[in-house]
VOBA-1610 file (N, C-alpha, C; in pm, whole numbers, padded with zeros to 5 digits, always signed):
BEGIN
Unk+06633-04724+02011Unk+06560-04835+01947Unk+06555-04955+02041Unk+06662-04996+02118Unk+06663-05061+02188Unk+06555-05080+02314Unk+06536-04891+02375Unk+06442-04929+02506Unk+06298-04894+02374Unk+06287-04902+02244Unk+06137-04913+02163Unk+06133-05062+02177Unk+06266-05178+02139Unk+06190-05294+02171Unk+06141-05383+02299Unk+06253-05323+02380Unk+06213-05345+02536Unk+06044-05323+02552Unk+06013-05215+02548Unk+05874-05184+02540Unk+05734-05304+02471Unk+05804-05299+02359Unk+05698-05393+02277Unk+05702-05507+02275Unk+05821-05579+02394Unk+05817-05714+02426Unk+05686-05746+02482Unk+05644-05859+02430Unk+05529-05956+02469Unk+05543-05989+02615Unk+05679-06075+02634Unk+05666-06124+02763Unk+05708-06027+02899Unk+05731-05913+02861Unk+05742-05856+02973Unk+05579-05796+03035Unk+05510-05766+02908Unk+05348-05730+02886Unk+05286-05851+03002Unk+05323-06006+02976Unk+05234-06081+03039Unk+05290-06071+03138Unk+05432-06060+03203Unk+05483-06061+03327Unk+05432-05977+03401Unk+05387-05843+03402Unk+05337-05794+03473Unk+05159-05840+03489Unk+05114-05932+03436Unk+04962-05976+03485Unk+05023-06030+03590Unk+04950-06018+03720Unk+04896-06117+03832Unk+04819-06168+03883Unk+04799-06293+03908Unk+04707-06327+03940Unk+04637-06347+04105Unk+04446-06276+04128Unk+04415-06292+04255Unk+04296-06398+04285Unk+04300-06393+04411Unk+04186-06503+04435Unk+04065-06382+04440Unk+04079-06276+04380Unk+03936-06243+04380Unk+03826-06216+04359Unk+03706-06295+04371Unk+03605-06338+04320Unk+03548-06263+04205Unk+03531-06307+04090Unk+03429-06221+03993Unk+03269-06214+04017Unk+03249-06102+03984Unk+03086-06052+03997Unk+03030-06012+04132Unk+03139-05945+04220Unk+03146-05839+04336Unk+03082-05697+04247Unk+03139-05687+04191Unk+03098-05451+04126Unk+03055-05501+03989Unk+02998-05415+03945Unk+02961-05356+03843Unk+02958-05250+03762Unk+03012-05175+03692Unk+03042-05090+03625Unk+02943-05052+03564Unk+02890-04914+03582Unk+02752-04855+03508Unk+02769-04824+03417Unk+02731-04901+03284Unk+02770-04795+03139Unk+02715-04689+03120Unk+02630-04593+03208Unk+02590-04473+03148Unk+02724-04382+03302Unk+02685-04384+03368Unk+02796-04302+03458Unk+02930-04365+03440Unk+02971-04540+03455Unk+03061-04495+03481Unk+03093-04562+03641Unk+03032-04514+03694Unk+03017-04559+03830Unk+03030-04702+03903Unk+03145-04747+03970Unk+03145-04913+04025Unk+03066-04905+04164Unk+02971-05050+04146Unk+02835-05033+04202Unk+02886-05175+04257Unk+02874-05199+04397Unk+02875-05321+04449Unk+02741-05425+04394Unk+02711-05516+04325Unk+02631-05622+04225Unk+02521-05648+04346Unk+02528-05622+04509Unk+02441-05673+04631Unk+02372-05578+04619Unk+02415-05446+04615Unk+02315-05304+04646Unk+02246-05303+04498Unk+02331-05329+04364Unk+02218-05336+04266Unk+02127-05401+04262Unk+02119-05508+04349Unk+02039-05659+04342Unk+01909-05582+04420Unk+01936-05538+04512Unk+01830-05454+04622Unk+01726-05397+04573Unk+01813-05284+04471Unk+01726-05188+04384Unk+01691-05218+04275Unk+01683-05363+04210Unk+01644-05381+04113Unk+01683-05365+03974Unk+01842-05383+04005Unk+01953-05342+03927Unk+01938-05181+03898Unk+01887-05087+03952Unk+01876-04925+03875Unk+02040-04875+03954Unk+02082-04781+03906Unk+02211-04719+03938Unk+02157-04611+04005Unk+02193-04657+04166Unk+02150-04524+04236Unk+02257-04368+04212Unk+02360-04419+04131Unk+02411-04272+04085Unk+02316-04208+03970Unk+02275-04269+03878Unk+02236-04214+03779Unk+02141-04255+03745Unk+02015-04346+03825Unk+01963-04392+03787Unk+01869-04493+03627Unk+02002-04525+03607Unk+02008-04581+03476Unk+01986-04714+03505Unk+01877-04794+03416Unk+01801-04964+03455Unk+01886-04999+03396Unk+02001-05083+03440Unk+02019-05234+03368Unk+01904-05327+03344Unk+01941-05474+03250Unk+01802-05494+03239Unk+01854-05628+03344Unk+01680-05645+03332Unk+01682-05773+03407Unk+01633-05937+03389Unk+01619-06030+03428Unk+01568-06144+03370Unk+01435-06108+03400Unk+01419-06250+03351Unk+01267-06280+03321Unk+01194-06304+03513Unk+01255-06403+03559Unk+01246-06418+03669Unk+01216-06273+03730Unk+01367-06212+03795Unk+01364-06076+03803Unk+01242-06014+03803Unk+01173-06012+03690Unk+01075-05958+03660Unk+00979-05968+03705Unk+00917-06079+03694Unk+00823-06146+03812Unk+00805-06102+03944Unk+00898-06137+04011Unk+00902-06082+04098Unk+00926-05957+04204Unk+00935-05843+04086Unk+00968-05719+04083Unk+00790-05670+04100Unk+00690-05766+04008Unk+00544-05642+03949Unk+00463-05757+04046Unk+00450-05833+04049Unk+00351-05986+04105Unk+00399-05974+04270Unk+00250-06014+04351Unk+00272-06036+04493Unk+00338-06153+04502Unk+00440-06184+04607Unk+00484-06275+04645Unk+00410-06393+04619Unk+00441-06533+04582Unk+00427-06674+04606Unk+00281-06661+04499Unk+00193-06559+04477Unk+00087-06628+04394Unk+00116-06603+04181Unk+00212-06652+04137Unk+00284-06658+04029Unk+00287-06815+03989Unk+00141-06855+03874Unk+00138-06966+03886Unk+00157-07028+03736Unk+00297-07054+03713Unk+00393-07076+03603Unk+00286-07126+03433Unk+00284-07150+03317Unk+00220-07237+03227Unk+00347-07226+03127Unk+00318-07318+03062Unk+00413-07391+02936Unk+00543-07394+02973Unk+00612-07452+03118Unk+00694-07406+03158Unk+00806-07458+03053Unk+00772-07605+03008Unk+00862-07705+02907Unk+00873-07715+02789Unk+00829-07599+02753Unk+00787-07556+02576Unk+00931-07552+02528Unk+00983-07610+02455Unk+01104-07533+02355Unk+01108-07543+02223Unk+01162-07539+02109Unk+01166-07530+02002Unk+01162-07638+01964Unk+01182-07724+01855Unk+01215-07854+01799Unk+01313-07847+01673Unk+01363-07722+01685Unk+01450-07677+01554Unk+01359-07714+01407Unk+01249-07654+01392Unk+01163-07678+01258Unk+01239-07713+01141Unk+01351-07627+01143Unk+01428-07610+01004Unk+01555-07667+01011Unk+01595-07743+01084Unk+01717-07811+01148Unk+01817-07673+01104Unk+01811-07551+01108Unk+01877-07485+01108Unk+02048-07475+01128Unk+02146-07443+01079Unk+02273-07467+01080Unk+02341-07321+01046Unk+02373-07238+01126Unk+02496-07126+01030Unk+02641-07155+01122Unk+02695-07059+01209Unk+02817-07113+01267Unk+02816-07218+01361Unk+02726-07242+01373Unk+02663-07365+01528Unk+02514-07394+01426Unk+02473-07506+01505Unk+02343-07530+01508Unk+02265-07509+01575Unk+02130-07483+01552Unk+01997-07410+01634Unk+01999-07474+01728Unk+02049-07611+01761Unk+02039-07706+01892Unk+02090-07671+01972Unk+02265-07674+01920Unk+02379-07603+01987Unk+02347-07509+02094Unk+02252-07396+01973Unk+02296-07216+02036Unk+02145-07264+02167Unk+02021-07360+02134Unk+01940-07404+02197Unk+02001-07465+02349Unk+02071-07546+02363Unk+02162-07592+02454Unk+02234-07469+02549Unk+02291-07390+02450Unk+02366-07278+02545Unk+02316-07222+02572Unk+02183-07156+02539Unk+02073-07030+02605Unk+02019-07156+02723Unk+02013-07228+02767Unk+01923-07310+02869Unk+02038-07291+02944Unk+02192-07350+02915Unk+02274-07397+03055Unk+02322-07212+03076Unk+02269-07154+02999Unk+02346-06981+03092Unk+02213-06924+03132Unk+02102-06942+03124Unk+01961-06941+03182Unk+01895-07027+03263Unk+01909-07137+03241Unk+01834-07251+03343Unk+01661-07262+03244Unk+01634-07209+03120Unk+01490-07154+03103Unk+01493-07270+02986Unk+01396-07345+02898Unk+01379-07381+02811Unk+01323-07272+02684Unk+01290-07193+02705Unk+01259-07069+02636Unk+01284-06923+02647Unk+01296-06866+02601Unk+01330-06724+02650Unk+01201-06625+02721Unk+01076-06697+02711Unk+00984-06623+02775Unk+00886-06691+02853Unk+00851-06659+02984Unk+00814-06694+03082Unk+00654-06639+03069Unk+00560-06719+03080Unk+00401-06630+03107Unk+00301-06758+03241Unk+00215-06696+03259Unk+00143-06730+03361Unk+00020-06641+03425Unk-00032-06663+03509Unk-00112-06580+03626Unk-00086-06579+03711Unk-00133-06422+03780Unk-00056-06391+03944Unk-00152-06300+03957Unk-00107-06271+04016Unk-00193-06098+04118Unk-00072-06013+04132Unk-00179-05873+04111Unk-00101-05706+04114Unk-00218-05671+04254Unk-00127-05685+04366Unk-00198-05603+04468Unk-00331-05660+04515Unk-00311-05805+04495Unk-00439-05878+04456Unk-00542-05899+04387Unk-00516-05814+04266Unk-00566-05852+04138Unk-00551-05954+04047Unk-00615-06016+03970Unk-00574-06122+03904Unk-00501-06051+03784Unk-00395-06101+03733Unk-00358-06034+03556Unk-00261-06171+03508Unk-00277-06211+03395Unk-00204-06269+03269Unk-00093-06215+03250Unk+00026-06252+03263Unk+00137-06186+03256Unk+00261-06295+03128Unk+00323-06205+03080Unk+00405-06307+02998Unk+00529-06173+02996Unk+00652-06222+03034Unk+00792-06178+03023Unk+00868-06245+02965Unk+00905-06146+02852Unk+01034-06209+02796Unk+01205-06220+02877Unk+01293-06258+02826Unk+01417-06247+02836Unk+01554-06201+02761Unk+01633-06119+02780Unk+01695-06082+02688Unk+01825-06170+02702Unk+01827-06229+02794Unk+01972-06284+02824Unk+01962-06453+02776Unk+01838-06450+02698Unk+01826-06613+02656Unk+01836-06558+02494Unk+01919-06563+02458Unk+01890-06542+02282Unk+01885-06448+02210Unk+01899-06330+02347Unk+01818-06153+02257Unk+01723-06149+02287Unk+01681-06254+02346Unk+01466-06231+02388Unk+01437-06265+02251Unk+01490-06344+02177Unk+01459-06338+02008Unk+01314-06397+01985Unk+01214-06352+01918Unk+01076-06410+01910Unk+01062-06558+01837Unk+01060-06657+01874Unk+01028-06760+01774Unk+00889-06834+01827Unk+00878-06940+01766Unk+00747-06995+01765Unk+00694-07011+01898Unk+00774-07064+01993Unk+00744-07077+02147Unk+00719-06901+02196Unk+00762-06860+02166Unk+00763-06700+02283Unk+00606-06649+02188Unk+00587-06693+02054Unk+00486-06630+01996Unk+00321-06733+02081Unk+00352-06836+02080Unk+00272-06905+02143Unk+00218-06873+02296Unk+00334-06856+02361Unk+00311-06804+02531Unk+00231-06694+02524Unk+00302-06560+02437Unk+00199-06402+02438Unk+00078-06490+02410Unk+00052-06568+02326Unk-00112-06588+02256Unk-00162-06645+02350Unk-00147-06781+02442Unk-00122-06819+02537Unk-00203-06756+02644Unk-00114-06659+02691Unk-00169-06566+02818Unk-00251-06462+02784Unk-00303-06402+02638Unk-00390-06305+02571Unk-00508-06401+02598Unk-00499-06535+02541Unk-00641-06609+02549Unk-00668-06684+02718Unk-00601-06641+02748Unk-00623-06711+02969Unk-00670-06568+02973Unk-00632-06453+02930Unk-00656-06279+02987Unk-00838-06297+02935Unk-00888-06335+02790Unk-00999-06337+02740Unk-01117-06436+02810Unk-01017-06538+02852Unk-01108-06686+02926Unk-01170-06641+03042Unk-01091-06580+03086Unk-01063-06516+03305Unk-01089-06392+03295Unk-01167-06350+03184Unk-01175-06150+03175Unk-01073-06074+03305Unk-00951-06106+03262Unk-00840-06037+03353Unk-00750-05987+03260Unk-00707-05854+03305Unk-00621-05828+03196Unk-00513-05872+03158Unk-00492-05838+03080Unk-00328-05937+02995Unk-00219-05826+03006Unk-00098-05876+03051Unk+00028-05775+03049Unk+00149-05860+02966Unk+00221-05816+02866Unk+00346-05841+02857Unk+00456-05781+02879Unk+00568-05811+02870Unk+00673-05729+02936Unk+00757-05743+02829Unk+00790-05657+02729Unk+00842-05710+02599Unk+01036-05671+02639Unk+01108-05732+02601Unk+01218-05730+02581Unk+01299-05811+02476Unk+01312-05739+02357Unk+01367-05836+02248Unk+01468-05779+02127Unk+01522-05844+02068Unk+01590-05825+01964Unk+01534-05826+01830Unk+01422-05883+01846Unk+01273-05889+01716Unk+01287-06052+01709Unk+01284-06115+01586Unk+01224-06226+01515Unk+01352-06338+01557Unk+01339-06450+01557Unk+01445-06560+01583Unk+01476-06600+01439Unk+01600-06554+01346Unk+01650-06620+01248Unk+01628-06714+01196Unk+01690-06821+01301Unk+01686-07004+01344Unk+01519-07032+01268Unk+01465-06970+01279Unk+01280-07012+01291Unk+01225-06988+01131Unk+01304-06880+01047Unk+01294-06811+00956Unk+01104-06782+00916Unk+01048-06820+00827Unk+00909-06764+00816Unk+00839-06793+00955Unk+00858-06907+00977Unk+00786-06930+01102Unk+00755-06869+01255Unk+00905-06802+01253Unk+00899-06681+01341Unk+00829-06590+01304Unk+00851-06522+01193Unk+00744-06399+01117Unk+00608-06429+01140Unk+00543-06572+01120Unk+00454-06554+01130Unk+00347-06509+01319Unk+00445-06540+01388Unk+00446-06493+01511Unk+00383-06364+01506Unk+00436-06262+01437Unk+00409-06176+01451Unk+00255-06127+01416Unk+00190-06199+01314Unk+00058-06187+01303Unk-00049-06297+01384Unk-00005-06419+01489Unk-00081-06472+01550Unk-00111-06417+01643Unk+00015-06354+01728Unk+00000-06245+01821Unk-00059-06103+01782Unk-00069-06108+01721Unk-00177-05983+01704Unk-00344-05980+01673Unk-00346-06110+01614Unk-00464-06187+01584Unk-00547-06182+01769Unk-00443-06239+01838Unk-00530-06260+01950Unk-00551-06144+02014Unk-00418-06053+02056Unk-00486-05883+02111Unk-00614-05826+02019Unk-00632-05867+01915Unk-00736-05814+01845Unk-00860-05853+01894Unk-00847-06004+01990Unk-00988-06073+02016Unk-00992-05981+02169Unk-00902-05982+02253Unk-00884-05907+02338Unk-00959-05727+02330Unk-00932-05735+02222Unk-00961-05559+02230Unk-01150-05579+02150Unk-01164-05669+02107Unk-01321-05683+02064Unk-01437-05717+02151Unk-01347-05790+02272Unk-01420-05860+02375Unk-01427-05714+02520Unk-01319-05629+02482Unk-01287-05519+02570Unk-01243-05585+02710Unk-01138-05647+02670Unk-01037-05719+02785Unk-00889-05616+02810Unk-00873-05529+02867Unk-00734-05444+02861Unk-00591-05527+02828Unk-00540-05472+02754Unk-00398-05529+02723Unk-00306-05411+02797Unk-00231-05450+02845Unk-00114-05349+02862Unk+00032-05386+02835Unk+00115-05308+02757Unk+00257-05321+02702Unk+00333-05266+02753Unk+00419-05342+02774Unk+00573-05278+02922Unk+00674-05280+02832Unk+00776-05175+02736Unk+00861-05177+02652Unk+01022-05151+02763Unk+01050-05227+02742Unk+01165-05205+02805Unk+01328-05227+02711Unk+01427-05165+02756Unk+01573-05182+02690Unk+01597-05338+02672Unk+01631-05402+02527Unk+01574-05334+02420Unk+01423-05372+02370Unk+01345-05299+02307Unk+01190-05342+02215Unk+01177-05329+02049Unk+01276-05408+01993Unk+01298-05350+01839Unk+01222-05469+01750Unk+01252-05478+01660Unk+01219-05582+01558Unk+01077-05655+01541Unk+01055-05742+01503Unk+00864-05820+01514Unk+00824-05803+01600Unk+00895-05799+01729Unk+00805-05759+01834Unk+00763-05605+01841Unk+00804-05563+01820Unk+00788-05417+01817Unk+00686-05385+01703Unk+00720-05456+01612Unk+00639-05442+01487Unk+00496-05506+01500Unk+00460-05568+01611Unk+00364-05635+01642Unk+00281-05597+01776Unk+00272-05732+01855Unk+00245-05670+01983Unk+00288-05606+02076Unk+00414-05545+02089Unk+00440-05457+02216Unk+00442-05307+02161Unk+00317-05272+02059Unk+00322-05144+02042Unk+00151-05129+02021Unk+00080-05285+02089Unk-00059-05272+02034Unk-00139-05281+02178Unk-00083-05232+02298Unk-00159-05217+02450Unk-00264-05091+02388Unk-00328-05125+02523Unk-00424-05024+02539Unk-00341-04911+02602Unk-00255-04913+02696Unk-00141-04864+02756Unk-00012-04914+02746Unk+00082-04865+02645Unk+00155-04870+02635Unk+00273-04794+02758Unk+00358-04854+02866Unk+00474-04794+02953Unk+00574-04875+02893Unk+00684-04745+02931Unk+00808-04778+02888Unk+00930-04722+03002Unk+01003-04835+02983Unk+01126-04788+03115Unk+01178-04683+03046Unk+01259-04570+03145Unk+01345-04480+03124Unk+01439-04477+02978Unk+01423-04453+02921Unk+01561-04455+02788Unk+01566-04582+02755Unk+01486-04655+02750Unk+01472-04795+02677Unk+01454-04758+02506Unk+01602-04868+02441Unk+01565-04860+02327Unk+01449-04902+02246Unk+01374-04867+02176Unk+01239-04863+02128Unk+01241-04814+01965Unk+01210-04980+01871Unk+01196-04963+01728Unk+01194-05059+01665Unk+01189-05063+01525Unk+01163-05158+01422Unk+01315-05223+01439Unk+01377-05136+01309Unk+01534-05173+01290Unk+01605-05082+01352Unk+01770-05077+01402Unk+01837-05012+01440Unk+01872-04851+01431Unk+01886-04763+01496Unk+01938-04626+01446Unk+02070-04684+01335Unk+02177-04752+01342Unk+02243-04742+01255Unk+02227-04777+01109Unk+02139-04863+01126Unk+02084-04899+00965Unk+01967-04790+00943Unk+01912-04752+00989Unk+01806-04653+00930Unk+01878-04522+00832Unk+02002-04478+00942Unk+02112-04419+00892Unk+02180-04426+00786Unk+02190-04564+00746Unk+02256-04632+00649Unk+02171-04647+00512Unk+02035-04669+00520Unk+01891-04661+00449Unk+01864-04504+00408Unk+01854-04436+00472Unk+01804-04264+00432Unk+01923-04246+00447Unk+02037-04227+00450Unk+02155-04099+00468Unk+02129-04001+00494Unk+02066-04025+00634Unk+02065-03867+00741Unk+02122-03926+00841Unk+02155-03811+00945Unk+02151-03812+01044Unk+02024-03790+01104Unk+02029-03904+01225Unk+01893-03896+01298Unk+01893-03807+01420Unk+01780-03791+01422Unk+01762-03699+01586Unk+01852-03720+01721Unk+01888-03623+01806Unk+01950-03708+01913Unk+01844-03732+01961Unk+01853-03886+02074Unk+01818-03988+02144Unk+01687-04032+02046Unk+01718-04017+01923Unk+01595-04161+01826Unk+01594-04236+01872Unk+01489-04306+01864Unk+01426-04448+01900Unk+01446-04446+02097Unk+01458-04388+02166Unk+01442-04413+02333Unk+01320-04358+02356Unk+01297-04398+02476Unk+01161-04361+02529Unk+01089-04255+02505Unk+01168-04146+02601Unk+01163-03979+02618Unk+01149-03925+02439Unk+01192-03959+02348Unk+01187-03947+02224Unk+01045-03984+02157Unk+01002-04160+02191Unk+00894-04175+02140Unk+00741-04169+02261Unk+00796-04101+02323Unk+00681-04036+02404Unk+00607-03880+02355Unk+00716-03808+02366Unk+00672-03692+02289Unk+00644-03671+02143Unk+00688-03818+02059Unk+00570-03846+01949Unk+00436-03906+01935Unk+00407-03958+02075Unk+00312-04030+02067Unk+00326-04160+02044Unk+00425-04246+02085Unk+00418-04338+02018Unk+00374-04443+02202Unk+00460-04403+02296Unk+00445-04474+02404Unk+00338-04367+02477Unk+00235-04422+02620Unk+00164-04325+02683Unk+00235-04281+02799Unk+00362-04362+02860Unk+00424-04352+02985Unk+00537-04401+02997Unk+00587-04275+03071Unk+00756-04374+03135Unk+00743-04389+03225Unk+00743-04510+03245Unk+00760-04524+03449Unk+00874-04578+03509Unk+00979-04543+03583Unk+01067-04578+03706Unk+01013-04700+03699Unk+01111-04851+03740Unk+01076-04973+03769Unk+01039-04966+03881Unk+01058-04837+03989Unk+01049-04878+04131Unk+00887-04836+04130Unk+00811-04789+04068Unk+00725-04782+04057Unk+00606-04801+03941Unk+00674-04899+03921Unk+00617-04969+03793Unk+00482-05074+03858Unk+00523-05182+03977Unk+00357-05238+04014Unk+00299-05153+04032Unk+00285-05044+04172Unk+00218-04926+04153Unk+00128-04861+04028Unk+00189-04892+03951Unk+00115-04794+03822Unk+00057-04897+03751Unk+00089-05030+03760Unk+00029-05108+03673Unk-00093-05161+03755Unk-00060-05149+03900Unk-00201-05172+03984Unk-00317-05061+03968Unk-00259-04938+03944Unk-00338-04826+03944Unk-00472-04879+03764Unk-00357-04899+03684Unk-00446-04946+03564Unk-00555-05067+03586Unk-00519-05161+03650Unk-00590-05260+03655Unk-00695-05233+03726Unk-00718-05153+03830Unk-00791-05073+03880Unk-00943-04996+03801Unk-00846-04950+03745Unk-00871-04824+03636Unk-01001-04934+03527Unk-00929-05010+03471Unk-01020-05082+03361Unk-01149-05189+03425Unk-01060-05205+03551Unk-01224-05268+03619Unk-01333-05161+03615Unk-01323-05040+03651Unk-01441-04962+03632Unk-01529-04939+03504
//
């Protein structure tokens, strides 16, 4: 009994921590392999895991500059943010959690849109962020998609978004929802005028957005095993009492239903999106 309490002493537990000078955010640990990945060589490849090629995701920035030629990426609404409509309050305030998505982003919003060139094409581009909020949709991110749909209709250039989200912003309550039908309102003027939309679903694409515009391209691509849906596999689970399919709601899943037209590799994702833009000029 004696070496049982020896054991379950506390301070012998912390005595063995030590402490080093060395630096955090050197490796990275791949959650699908497994695999520690020096954070420089992921940076190279565009965060993909050259063991297993599994996408981490990436920012908004990131993004940009992953599909768009160098230097012609020419920013709009860069200073848009919320105004807290509903002075919103649950464990923090909408200001608060507003404050902390900017100083761990640098972004006033979670989604970035503008015009650039694919290969020297002109295209309307709008990327979300997942690392500002969830990519959560509220009135500003619903404004930017509409935003760059009506610059895509003005400039007959096509319109791209790059959806990454958690669905609707809480904080926003109806007002976010209604996001979901302004943005669709305008792909609709888009698709009457026969202006191409194209939808980039990437890990994750669930909730209003999903329920809205990033399932209403003319071409719908989707990264590798990107989660893709309304509400969660675990609540759907929880709603019907089944068990669901293996890999519900990922790409490879809603491809062979028809729901996405393409998976494409990020490393060849401008490539294919130049090939489209191409494609619809004819």
């Amino acid at each position: 009994m004696g070496w049982f309490d020896t054991v379950q002493n506390p301070k012998l537990k912390s005595a063995k921590k030590v402490s080093t000078n060395t630096p955090s955010g050197l490796w990275k640990k791949c959650t699908n392999c497994s695999e520690i990945i020096q954070s420089d060589k992921l940076d190279e490849v565009y965060q993909v895991c050259p063991y297993c090629d599994h996408h981490f995701r990436l920012s908004a920035h990131e993004r940009i500059n992953l599909i768009i030629d160098e230097g012609t990426f020419e920013y709009h609404l860069e200073d848009m943010t919320s105004s807290d409509p509903l002075e919103f309050v649950d464990k923090k305030s909408y200001k608060t959690r507003l404050s902390e998505a900017y100083e761990k982003t640098g972004l006033y919003d979670g989604t970035l849109c503008g015009v650039g060139k694919i290969n020297k094409k002109d295209v309307a581009l709008c990327v979300m962020n997942f690392q500002y909020m969830g990519g959560s949709m509220g009135v500003v991110t619903g404004e930017k998609v509409a935003h760059v749909m009506d610059i895509a209709l003005e400039k007959k250039i096509p319109a791209i978004v790059l959806c990454s989200s958690g669905g609707a912003r809480m904080q926003e309550g109806i007002l976010s929802l209604m996001q979901m039908a302004k943005t669709s309102a305008a792909r609709q003027k888009l698709k009457n005028a026969g202006i191409p939309f194209i939808s980039i679903l990437t890990d994750p694409t669930t909730g209003g957005v999903a329920a809205s515009y990033a399932m209403l391209g003319d071409i719908n691509i989707a990264e590798p095993k990107a989660l893709i849906g309304f509400a969660g596999p675990r609540v759907i689970e929880q709603s019907i009492r089944q068990t669901l399919p293996q890999g519900f709601q990922r790409s490879e899943f809603l491809l062979e239903h028809g729901f996405v037209d393409r998976i494409v590799h990020r490393h060849q994702l401008k490539e294919e999106l130049s090939y489209f833009v191409e494609l619809f000029e004819k």
